[in-house]
C-alpha positions as CSV (number, residue, x, y, z in Angstrom):
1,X,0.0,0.0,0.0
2,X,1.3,3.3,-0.8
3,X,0.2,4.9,2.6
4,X,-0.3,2.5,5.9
5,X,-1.7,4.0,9.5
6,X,0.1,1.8,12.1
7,X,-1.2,2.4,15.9
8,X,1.5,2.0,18.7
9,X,0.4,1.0,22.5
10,X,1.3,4.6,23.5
11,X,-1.3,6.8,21.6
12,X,0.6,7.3,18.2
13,X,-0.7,6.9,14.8
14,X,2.5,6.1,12.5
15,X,1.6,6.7,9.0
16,X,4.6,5.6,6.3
17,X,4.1,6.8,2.7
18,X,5.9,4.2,-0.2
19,X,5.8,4.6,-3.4
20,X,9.0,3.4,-5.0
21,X,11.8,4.0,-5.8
22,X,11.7,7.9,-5.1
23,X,8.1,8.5,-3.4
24,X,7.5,11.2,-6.2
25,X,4.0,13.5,-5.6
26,X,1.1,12.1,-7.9
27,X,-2.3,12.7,-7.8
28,X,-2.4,8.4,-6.7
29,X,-0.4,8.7,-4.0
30,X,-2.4,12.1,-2.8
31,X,-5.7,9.9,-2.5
32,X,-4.3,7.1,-0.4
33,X,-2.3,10.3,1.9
34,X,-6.4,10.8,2.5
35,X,-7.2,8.1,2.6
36,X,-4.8,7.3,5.7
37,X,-5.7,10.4,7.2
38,X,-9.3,9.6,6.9
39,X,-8.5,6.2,9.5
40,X,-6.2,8.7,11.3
41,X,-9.5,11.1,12.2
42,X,-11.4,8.1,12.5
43,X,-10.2,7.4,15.8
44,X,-7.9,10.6,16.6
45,X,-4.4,9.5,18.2
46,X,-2.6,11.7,21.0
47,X,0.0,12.3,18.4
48,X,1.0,11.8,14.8
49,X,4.0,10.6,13.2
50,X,4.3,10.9,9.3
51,X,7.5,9.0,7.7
52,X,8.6,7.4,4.5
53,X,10.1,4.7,3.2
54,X,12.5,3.9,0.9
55,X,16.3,5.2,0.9
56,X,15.1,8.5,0.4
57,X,12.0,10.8,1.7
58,X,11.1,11.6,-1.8
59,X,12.6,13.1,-4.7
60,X,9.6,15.4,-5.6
61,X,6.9,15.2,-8.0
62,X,6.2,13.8,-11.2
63,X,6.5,16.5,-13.0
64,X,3.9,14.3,-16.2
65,X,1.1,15.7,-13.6
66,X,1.7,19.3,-14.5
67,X,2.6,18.5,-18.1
68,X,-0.6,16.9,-19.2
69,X,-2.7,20.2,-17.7
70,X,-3.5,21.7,-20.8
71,X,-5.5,25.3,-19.3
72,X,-4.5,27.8,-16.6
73,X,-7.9,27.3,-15.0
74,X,-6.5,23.1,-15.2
75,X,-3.5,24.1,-13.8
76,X,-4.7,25.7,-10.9
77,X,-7.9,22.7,-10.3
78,X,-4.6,20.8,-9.4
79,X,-2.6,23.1,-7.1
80,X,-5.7,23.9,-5.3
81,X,-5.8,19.9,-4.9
82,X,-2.3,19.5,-3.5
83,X,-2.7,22.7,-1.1
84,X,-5.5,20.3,0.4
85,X,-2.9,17.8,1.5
86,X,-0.5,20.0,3.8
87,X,-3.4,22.1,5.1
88,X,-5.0,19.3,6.0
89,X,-2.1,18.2,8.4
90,X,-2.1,21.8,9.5
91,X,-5.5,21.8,10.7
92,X,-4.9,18.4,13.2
93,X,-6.0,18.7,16.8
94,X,-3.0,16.7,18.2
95,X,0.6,16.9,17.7
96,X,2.0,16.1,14.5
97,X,5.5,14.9,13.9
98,X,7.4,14.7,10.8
99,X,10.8,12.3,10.2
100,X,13.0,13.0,7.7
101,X,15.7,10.2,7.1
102,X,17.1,11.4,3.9
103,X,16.4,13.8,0.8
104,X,13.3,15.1,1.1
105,X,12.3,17.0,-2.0
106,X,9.2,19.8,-2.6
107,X,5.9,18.2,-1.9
108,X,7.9,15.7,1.1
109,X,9.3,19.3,2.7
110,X,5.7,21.0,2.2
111,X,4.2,18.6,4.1
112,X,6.7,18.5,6.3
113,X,6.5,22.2,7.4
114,X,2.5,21.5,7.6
115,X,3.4,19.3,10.8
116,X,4.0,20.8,14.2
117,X,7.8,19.7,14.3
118,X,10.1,18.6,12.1
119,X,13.3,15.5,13.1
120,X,15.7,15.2,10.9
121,X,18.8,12.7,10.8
122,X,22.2,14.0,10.2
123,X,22.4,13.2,6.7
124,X,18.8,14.6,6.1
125,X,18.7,17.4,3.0
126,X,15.9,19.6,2.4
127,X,14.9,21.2,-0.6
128,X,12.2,23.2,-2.6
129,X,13.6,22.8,-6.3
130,X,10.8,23.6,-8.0
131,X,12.7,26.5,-10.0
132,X,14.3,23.6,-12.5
133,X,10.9,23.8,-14.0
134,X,9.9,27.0,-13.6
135,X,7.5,26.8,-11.0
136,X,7.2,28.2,-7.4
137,X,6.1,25.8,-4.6
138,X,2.4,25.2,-4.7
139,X,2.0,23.8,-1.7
140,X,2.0,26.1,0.8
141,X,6.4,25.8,1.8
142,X,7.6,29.5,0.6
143,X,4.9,30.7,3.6
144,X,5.1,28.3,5.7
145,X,9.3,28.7,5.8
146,X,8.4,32.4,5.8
147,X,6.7,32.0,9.3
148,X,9.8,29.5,10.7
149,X,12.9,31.2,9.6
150,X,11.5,34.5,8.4
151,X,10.5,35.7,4.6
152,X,14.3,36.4,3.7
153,X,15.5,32.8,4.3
154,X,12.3,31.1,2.3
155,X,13.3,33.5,-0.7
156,X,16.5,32.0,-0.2
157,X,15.6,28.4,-0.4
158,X,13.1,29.0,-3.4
159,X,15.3,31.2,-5.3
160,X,18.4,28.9,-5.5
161,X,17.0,25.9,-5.4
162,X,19.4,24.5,-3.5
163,X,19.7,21.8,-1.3
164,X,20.5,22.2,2.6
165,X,21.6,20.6,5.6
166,X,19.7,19.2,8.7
167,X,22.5,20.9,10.5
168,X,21.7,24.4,8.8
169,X,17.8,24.1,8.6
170,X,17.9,23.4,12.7
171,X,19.8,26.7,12.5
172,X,17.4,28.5,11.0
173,X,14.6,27.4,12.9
174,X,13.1,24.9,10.2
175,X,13.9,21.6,11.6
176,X,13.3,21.2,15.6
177,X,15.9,18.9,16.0
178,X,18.4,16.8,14.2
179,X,19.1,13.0,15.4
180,X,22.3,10.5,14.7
181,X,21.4,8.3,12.1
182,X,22.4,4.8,14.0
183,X,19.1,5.0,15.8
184,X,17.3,7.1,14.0
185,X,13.8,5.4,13.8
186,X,14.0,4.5,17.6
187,X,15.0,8.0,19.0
188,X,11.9,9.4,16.7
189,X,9.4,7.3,18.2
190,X,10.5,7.9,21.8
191,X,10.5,11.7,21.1
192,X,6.7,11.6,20.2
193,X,6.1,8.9,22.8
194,X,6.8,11.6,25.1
195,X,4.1,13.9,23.3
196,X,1.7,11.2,23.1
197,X,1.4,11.1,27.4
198,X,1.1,14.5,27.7
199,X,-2.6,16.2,27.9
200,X,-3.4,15.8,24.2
201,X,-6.7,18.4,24.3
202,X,-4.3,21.2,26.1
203,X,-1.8,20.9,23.0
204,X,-4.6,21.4,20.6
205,X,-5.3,24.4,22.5
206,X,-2.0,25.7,22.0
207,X,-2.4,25.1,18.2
208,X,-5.3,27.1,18.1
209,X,-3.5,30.5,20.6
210,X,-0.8,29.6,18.0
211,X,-2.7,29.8,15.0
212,X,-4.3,33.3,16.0
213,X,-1.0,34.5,16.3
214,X,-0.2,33.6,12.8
215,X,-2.9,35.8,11.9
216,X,-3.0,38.6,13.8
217,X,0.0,38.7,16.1
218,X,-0.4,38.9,20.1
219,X,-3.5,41.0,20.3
220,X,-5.3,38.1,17.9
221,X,-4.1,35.5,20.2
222,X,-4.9,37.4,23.5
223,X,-8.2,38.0,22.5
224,X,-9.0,34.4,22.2
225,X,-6.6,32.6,24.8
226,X,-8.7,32.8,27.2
227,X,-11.6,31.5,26.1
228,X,-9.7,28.7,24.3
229,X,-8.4,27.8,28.1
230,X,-11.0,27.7,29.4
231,X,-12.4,24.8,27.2
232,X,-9.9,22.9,28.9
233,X,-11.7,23.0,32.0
234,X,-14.4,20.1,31.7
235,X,-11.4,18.0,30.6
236,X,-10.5,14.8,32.4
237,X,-6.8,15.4,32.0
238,X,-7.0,19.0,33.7
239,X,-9.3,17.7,36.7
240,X,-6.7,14.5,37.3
241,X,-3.4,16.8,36.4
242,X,-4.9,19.6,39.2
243,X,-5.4,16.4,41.5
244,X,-2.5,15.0,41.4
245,X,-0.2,18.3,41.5
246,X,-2.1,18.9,45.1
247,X,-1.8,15.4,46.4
248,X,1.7,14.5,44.6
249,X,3.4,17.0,43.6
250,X,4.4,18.6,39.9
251,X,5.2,15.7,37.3
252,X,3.3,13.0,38.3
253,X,-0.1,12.8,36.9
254,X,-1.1,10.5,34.2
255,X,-3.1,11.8,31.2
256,X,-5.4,10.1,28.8
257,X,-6.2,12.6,26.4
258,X,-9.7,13.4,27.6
């Protein structure tokens, strides 16, 4: 299958794209991403890992989709399409984790920057190449780099074309951190093992105080945090993390995402 949903013990959905040998973008591949993320709603996990496989991420996208448009209004049927894919990741309620192991190429990176953080292995390279064709990225990267590492570094990235570093990119506020590669799967899955215990409805909240900052700065976000916290008060994982602080002391309760 070219997209699989695994569920670990621990609360994590792990859902591995493969479509060999280079995991290119095609409008195929696209349908079973939603498909996956369809059973991923179904029954929402307290976190989200999204990972390839194959040697590398992915090498881009078949470029034959964009060829065989044969209209403007055509051409843009089919970017609105693939804009579905990383604002669909965006819009998650949980945590959302992306692995990059190697190359990972335009529509791999786009989605990539649509999850909440980004691991990367020390021989990870990043790229938005879309200028061999003449294109810009269509899915949503140039912005969403813009918002990590500021407007002058994505116009960096999309105007050369050029590939960089885990190393670099962790720099620059892209990639959140950057693992060894002996152990690379393993030190992944305990990172959002540790996401997956924590109070799963409080991090959505943060997502949303988050996202009004990203459109309308502070005030945006302070007119709404409140009100978004205070949803958190019916939950089970407030009420038992209140208990325990008062009867155990900070760092012991145990959340179930409720």
């Amino acid at each position: 299958m070219p997209a699989t949903v695994e569920r670990t013990e621990d609360g994590i959905a792990v859902l591995t794209f493969s479509a060999p040998p280079v995991n290119l973008y095609s409008l195929e591949l696209h349908d079973e991403l939603d498909r996956a993320l369809d059973e991923v709603e179904a029954t929402p996990p307290r976190a989200l890992l999204i990972r390839a496989e194959g040697k590398i991420v992915s090498g881009g996208v078949d470029v034959s989709q964009f060829h065989a448009r044969k209209t403007k209004a055509d051409t843009q049927q089919l970017y609105d399409r693939m804009l579905e894919l990383p604002n669909r990741v965006d819009a998650l309620p949980f945590p959302t984790v992306f692995a990059a192991h190697a190359l990972t190429l335009t529509w791999a990176f786009e989605v990539a920057l649509a999850c909440d953080l980004v691991l990367a292995s020390e021989k990870a390279k990043f790229g938005l190449v879309e200028r061999v064709i003449g294109l810009t990225p269509t899915m949503g990267g140039t912005q969403r780099l813009a918002a990590r590492a500021g407007v002058a570094r994505a116009k960096e990235l999309v105007f050369t074309g050029d590939l960089y570093d885990a190393a670099t990119l962790e720099r620059w506020n892209v990639v959140n951190r950057v693992l060894p590669v002996d152990g690379f799967d393993d030190a992944v899955l305990a990172f959002v093992a540790h996401l997956a215990v924590g109070p799963t409805r409080a991090f959505g909240a943060a997502k949303d105080i988050l996202r009004h900052f990203e459109a309308g700065g502070v005030p945006q976000a302070n007119a709404h945090v409140t009100a978004i916290a205070a949803e958190l008060f019916d939950t089970q994982d407030l009420q038992d993390g209140m208990e325990s602080f008062l009867r155990d002391g900070p760092g012991k309760a145990t959340f179930t995402g409720r």
